[in-house]
C-alpha positions as CSV (number, residue, x, y, z in Angstrom):
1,X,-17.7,13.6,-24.0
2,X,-16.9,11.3,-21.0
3,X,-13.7,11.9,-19.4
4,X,-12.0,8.6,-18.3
5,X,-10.2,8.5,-14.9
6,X,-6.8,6.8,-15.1
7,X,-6.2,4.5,-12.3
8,X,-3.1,4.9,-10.6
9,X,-1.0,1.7,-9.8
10,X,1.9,2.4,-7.0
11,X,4.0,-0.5,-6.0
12,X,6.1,-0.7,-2.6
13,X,8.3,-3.2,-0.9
14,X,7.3,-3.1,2.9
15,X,9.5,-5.5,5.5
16,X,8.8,-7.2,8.4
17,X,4.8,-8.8,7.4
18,X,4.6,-12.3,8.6
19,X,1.1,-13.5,8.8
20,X,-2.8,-12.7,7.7
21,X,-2.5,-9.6,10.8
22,X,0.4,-8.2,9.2
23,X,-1.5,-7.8,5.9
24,X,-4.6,-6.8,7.1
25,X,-3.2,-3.8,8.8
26,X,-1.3,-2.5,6.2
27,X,-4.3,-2.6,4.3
28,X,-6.4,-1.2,6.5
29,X,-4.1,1.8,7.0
30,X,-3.3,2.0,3.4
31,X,-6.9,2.3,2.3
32,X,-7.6,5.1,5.0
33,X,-5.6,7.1,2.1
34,X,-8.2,9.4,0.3
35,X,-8.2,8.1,-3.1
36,X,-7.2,4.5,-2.5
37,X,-9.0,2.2,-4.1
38,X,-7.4,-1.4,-3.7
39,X,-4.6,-2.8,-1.7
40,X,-2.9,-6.3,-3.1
41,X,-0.1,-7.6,-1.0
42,X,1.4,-10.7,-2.3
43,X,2.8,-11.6,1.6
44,X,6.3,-13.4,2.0
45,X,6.8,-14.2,5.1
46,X,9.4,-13.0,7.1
47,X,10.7,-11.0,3.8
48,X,10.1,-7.9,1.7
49,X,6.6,-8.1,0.5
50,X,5.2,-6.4,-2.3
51,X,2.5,-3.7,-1.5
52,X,0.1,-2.8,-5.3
53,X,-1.8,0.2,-3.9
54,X,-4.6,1.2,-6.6
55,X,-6.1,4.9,-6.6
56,X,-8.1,7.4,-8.4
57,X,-5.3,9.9,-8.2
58,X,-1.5,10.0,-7.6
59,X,-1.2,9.5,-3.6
60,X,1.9,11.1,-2.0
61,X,4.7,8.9,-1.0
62,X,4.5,10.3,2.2
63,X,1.1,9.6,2.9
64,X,2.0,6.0,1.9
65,X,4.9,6.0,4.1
66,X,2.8,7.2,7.0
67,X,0.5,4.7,6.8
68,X,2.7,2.0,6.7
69,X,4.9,3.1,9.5
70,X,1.3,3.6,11.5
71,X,0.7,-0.2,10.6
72,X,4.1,-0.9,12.4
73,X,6.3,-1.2,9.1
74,X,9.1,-0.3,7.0
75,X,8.8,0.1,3.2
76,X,12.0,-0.9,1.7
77,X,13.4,1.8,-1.3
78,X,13.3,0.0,-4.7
């Protein structure tokens, strides 16, 4: 009997991403997060993106936090 892994889908609002640099250092520090398995940030410029992390496992919110706030960001509550 194969056990199936459920992905985990986490979405956050991060502010303050401009460009292509802003992106790619979220998702750099995002995907240093054991587990993580996919970052999609669909960038608007100047505004609040949205951040779809995709994991193995449930990551912490304050591991996600960290790793934004490394990247030089805020994540806006929903």
């Amino acid at each position: 009997q194969m056990k199936v892994e459920a992905m985990t889908n986490t979405t956050i609002n991060v502010d303050g991403m401009t460009c292509a640099h802003c992106v790619n250092a979220v998702t750099e520090e995002l995907s240093k997060i054991n587990g993580v398995t996919g970052v999609n940030i669909d960038l608007h410029e100047g505004e609040v993106s949205p951040v779809h992390i995709t994991s193995d496992n449930k990551i912490s919110d304050a591991d996600i936090t960290a790793a934004v706030e490394e990247a030089g960001y805020t994540i806006v509550p929903a």
